[in-house]
DSSP file (Angstrom, degrees, kcal/mol; ACC not computed):
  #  RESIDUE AA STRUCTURE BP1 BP2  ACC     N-H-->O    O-->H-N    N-H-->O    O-->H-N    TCO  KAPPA ALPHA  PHI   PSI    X-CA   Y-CA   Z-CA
    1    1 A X              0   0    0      0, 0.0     2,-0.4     0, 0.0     0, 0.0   0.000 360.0 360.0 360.0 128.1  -27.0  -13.1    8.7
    2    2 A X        -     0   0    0      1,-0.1     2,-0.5     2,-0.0     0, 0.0  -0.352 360.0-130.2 -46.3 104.8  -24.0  -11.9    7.0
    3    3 A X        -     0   0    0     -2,-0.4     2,-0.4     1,-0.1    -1,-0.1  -0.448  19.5-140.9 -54.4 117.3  -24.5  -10.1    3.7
    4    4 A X        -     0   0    0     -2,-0.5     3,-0.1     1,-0.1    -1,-0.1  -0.499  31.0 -99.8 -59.1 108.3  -22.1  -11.4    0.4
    5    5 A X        -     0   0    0     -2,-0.4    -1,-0.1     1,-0.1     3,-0.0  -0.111  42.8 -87.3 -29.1 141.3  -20.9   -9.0   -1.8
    6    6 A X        -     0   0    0      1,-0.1    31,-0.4     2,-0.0     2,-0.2  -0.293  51.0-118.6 -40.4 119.7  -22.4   -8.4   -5.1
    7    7 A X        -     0   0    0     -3,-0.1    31,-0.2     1,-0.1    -1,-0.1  -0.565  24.7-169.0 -62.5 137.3  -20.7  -11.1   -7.7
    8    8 A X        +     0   0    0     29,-1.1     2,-0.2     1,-0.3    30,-0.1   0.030  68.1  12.7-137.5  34.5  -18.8   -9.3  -10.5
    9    9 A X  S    S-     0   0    0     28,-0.8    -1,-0.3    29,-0.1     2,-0.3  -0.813  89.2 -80.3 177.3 173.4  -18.2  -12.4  -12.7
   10   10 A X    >   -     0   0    0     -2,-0.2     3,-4.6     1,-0.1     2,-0.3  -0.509  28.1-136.9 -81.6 128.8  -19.4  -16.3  -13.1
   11   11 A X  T 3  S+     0   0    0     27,-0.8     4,-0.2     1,-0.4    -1,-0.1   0.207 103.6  73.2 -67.8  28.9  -17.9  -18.7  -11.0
   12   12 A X  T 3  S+     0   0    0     -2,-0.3    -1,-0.4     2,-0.1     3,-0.1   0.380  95.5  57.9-102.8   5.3  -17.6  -21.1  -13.9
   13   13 A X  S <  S+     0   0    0     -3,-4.6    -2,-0.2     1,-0.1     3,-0.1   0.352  82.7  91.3-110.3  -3.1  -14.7  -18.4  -14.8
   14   14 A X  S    S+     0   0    0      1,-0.2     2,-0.5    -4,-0.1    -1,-0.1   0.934  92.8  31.4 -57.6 -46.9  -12.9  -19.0  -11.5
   15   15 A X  S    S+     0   0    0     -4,-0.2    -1,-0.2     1,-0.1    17,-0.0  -0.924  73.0 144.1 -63.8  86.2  -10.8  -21.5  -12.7
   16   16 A X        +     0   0    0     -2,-0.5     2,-0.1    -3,-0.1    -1,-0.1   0.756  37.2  76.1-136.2 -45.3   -9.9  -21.3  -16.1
   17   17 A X  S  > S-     0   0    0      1,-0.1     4,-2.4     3,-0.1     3,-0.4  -0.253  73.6-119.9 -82.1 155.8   -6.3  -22.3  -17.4
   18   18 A X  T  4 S+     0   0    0      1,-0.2    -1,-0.1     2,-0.2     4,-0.0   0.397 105.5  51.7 -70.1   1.4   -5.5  -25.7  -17.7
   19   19 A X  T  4 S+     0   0    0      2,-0.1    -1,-0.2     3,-0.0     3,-0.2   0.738 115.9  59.7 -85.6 -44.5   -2.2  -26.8  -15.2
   20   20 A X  T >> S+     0   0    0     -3,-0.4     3,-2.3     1,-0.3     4,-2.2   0.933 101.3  46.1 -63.5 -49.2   -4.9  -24.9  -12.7
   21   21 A X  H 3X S+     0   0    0     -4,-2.4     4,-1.2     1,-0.4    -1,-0.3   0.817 111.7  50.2 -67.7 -34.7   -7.6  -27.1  -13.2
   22   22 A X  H 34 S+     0   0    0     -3,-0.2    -1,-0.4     2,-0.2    -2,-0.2   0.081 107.8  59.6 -87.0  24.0   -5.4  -30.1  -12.8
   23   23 A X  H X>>S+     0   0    0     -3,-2.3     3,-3.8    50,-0.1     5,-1.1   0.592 107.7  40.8-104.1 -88.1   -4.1  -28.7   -9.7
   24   24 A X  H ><5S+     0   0    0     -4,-2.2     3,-1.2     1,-0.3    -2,-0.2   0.769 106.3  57.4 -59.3 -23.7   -6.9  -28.6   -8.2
   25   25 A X  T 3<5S+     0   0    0     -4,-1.2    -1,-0.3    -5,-0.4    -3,-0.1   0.624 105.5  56.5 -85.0  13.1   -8.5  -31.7   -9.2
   26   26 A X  T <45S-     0   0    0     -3,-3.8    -1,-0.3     3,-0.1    -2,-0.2   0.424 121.4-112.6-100.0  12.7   -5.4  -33.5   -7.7
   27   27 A X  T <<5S+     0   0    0     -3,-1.2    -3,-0.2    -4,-0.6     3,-0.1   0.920  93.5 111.8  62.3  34.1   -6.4  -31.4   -4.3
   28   28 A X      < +     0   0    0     -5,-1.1     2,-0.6     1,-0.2    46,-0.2   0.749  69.6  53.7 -70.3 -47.4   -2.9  -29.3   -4.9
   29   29 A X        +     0   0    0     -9,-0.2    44,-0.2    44,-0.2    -2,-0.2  -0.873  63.0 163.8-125.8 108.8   -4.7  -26.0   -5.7
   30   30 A X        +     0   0    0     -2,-0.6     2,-0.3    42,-0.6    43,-0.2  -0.226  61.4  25.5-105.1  33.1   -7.4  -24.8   -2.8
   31   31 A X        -     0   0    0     41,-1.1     2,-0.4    73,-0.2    73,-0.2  -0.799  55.8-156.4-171.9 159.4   -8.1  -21.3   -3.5
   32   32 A X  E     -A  103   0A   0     71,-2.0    71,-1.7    -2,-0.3     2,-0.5  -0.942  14.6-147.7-131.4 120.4   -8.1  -18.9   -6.4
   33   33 A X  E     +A  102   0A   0     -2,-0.4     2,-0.3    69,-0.2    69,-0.2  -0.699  21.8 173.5-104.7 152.9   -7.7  -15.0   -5.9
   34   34 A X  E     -A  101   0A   0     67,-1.0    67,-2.9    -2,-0.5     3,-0.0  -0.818  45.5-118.7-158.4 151.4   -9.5  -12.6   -8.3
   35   35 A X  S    S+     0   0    0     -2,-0.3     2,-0.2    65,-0.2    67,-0.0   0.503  96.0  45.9 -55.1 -29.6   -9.8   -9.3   -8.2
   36   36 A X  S    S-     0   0    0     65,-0.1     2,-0.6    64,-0.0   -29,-0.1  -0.806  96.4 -84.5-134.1 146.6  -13.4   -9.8   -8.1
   37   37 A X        +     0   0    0    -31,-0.4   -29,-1.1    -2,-0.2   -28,-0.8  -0.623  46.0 161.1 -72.7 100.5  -16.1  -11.7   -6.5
   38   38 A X  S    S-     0   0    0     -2,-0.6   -27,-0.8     1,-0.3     2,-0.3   0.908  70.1  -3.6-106.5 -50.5  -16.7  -15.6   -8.6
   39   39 A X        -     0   0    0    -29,-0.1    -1,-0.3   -28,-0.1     2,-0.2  -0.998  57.4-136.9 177.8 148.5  -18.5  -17.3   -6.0
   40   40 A X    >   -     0   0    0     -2,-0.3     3,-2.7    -3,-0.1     2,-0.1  -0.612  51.8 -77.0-109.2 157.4  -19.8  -17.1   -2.5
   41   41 A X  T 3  S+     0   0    0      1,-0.2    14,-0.2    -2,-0.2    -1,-0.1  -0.425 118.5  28.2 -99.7 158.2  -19.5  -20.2   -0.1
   42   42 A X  T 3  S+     0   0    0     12,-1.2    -1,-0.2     1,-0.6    13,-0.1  -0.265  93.6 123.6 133.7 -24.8  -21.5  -23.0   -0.3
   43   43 A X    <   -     0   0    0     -3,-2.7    11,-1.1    10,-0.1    -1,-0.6  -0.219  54.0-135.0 -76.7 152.3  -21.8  -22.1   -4.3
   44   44 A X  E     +C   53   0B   0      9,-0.2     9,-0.2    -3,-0.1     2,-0.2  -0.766  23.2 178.5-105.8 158.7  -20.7  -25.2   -6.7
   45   45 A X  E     -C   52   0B   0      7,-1.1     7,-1.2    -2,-0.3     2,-0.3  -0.661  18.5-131.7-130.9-162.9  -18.7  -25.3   -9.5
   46   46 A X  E     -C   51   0B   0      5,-0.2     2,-0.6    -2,-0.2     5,-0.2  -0.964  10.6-166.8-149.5 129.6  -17.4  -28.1  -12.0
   47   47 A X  S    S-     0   0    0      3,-2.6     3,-0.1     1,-0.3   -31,-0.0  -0.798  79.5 -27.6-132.4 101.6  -13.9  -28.7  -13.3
   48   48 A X  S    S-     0   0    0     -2,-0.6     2,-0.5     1,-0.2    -1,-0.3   0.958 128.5 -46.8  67.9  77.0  -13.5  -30.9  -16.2
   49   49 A X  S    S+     0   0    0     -3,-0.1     2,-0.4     1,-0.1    -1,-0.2   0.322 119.6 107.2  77.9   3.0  -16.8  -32.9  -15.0
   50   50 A X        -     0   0    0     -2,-0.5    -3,-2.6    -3,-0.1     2,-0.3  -0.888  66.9 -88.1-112.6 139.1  -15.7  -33.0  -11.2
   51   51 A X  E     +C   46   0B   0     -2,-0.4    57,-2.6    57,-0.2     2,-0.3  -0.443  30.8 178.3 -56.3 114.9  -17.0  -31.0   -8.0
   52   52 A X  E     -CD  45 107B   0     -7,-1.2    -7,-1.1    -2,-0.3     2,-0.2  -0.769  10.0-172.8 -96.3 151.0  -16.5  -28.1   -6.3
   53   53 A X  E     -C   44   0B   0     53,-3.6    -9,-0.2    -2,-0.3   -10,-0.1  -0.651  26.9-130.2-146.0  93.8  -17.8  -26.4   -3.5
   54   54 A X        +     0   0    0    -11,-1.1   -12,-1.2    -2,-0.2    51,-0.3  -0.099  28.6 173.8   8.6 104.0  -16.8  -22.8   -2.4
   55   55 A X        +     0   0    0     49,-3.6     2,-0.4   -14,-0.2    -1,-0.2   0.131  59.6  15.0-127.8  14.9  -15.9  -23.1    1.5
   56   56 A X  E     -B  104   0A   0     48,-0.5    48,-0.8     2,-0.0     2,-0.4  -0.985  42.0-175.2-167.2-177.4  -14.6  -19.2    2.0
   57   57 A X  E     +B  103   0A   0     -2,-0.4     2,-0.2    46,-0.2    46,-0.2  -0.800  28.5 148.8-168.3 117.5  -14.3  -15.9    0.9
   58   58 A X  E     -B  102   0A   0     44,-1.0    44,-4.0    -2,-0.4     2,-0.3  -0.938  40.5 -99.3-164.3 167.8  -12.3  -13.5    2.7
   59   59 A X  E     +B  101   0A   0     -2,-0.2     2,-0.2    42,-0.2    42,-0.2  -0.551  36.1 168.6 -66.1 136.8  -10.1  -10.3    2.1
   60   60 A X        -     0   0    0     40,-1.0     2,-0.3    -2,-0.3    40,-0.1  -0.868  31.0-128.7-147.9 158.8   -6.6  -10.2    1.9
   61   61 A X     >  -     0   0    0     -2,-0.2     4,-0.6     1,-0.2     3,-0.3  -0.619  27.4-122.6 -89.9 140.0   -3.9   -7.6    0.9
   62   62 A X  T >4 S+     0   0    0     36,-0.8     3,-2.3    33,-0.4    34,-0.2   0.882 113.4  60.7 -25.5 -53.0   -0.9   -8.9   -1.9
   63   63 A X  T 34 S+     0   0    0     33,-2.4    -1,-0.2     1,-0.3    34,-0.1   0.872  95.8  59.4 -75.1 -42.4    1.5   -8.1    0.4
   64   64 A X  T 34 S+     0   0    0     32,-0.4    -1,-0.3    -3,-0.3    -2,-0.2   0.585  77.9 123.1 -33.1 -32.9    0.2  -10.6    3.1
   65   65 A X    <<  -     0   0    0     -3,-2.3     3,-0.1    -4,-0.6     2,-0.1  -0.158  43.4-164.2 -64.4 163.0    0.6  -13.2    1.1
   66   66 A X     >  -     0   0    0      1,-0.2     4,-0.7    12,-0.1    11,-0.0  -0.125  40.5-105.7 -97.4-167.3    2.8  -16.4    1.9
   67   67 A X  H  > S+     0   0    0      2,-0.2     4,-2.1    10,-0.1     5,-0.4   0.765 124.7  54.0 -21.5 -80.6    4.5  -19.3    0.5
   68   68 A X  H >> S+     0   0    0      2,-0.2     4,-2.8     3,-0.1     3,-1.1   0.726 107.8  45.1 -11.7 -81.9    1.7  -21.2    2.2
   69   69 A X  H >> S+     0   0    0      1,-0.3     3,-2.3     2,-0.3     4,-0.9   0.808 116.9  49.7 -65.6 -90.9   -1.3  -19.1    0.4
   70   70 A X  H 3X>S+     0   0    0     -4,-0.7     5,-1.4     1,-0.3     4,-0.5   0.618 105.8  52.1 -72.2 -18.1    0.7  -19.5   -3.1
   71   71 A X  H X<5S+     0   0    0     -4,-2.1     3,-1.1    -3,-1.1    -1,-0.3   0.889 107.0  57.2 -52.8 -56.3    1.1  -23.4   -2.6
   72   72 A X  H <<5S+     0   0    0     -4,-2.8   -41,-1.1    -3,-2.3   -42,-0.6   0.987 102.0  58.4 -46.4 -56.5   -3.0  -22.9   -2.1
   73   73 A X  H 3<5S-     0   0    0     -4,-0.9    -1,-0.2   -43,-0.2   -44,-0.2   0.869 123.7-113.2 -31.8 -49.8   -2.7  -21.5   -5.5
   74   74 A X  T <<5S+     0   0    0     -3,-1.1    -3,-0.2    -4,-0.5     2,-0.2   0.831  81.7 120.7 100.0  52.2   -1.2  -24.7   -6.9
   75   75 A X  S   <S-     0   0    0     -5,-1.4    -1,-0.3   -47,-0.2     3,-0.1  -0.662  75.6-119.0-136.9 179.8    2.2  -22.9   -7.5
   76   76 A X  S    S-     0   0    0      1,-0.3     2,-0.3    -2,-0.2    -5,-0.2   0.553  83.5 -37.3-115.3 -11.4    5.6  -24.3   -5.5
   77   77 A X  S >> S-     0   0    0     -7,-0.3     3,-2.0     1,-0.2     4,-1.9  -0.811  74.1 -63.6 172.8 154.6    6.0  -20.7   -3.6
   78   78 A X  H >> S+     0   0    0      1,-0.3     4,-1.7    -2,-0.3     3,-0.7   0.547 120.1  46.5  17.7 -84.8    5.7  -16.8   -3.6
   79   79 A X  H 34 S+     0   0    0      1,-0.3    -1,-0.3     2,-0.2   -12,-0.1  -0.067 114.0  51.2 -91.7  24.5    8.1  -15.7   -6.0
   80   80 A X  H <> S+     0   0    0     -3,-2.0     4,-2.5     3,-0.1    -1,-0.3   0.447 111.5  42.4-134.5 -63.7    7.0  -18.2   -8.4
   81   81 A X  H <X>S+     0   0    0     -4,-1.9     4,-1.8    -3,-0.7     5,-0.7   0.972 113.5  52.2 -77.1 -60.0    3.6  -17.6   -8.4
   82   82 A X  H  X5S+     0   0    0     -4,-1.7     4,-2.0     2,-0.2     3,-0.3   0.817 112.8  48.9 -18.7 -49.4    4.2  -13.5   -8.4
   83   83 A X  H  >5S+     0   0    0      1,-0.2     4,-2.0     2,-0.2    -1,-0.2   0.969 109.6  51.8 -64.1 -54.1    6.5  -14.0  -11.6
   84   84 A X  H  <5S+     0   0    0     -4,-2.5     4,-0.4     1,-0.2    -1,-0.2   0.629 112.0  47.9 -66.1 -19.9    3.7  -16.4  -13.4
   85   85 A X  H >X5S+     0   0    0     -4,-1.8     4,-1.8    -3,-0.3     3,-1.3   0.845 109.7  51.3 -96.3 -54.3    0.7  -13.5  -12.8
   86   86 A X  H 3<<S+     0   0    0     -4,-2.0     6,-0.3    -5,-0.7    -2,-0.2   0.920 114.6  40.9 -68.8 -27.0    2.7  -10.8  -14.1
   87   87 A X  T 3< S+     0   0    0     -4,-2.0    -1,-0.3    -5,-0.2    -2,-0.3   0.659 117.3  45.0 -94.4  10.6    3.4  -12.4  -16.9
   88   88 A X  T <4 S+     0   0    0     -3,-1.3     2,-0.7    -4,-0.4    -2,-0.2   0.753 118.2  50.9 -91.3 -35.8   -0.3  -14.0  -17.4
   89   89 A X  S >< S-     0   0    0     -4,-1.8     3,-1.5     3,-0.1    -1,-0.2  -0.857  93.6-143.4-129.6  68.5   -1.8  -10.2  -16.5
   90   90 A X  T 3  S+     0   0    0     -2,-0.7     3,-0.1     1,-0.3    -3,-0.1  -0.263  81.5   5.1 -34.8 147.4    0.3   -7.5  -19.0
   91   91 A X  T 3  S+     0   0    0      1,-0.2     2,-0.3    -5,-0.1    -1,-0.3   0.285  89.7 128.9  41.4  17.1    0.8   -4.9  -17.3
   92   92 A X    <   -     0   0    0     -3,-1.5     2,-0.3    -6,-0.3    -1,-0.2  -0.606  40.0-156.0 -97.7 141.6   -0.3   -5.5  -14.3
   93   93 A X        -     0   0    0     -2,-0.3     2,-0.3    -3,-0.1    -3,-0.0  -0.998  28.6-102.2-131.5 145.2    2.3   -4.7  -11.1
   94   94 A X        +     0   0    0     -2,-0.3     2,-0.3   -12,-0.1   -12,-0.0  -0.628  36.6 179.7 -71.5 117.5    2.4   -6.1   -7.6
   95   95 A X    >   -     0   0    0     -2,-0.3     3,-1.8     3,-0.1   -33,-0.4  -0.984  12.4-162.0-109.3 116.6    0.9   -3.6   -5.5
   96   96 A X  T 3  S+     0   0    0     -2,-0.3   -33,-2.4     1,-0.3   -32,-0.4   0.441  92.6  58.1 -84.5   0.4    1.2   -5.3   -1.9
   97   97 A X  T 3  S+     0   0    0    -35,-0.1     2,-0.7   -34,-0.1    -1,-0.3   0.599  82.9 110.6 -90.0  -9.0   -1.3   -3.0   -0.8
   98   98 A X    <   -     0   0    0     -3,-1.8   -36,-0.8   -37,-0.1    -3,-0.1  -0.493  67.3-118.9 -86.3 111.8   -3.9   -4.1   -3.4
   99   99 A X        -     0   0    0     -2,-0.7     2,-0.5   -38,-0.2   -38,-0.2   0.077  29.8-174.4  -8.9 127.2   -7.4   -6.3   -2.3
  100  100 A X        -     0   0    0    -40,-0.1   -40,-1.0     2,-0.0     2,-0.3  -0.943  26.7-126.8-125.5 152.7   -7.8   -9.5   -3.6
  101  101 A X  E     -AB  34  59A   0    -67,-2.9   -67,-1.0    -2,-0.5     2,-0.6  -0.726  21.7-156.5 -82.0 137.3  -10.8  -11.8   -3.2
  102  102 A X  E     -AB  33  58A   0    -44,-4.0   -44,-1.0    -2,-0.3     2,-0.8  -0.832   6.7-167.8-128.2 104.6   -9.5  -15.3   -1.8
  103  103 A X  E     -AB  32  57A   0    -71,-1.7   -71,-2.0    -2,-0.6     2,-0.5  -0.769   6.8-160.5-101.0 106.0  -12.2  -17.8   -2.9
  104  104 A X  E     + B   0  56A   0     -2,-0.8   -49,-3.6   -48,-0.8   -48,-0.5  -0.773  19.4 171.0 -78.3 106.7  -11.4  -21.5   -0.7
  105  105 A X        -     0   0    0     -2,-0.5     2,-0.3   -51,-0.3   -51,-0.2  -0.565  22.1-152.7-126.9-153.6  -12.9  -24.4   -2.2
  106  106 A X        -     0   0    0     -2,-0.2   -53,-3.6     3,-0.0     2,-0.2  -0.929  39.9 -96.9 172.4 128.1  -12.8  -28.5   -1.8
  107  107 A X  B     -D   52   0B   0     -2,-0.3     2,-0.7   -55,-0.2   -55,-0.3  -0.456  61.6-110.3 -56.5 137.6  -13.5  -31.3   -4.3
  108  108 A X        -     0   0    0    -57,-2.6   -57,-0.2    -2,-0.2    -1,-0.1  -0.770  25.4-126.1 -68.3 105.0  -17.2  -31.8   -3.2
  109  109 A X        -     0   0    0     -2,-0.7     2,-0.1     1,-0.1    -1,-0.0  -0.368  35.5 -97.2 -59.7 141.5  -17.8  -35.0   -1.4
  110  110 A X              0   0    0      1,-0.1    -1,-0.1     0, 0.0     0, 0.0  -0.231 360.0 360.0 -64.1 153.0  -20.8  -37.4   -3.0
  111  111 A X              0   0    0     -3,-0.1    -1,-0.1    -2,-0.1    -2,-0.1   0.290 360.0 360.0 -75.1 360.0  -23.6  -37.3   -1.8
């Protein structure tokens, strides 16, 4: 069996600002990328009283990203979402070499 990284914050903190959270509960916004490990798949969360369910975790480098992967975001492309991060993150600069966490989830189907 495949080990998971070590978590290095709560995956009720993946999600946090509020256009995001309505993003994703309209099934616009599938994945969130962190610095850091939030949640491993299979793990649930809840946003604004509705389900989530982790379904990947993988590596991937800034520079790699797409249009696609910042549509996944819940953003309308790239250079859009880049602009909105730097200014959400002070100081912070796009290093396209730098690791991200890419956490994939899905409204949770009932049971």
């Amino acid at each position: 069996m495949e080990s998971l990284p070590e978590k290095t914050c709560s995956i009720e903190r993946l999600v946090t600002q509020p256009k995001l959270i309505a993003a994703a509960k309209a099934g616009v916004k599938t994945q969130q990328r962190r610095d850091g490990v939030y949640g491993w798949p299979g793990e649930s969360f809840q946003l604004e009283g509705m389900d989530f369910i982790v379904t990947d975790l993988s590596r991937q480098r800034l520079g790699d990203m797409t249009d696609d992967d910042a549509k996944a975001e819940g953003f309308p492309g790239l250079e859009i979402y880049k602009d909105i991060i730097l200014k959400m993150h002070t100081g912070m600069t796009w290093n396209a070499d730098s690791l991200v966490w890419v956490h994939s989830f899905s409204a949770k189907a009932d049971a």
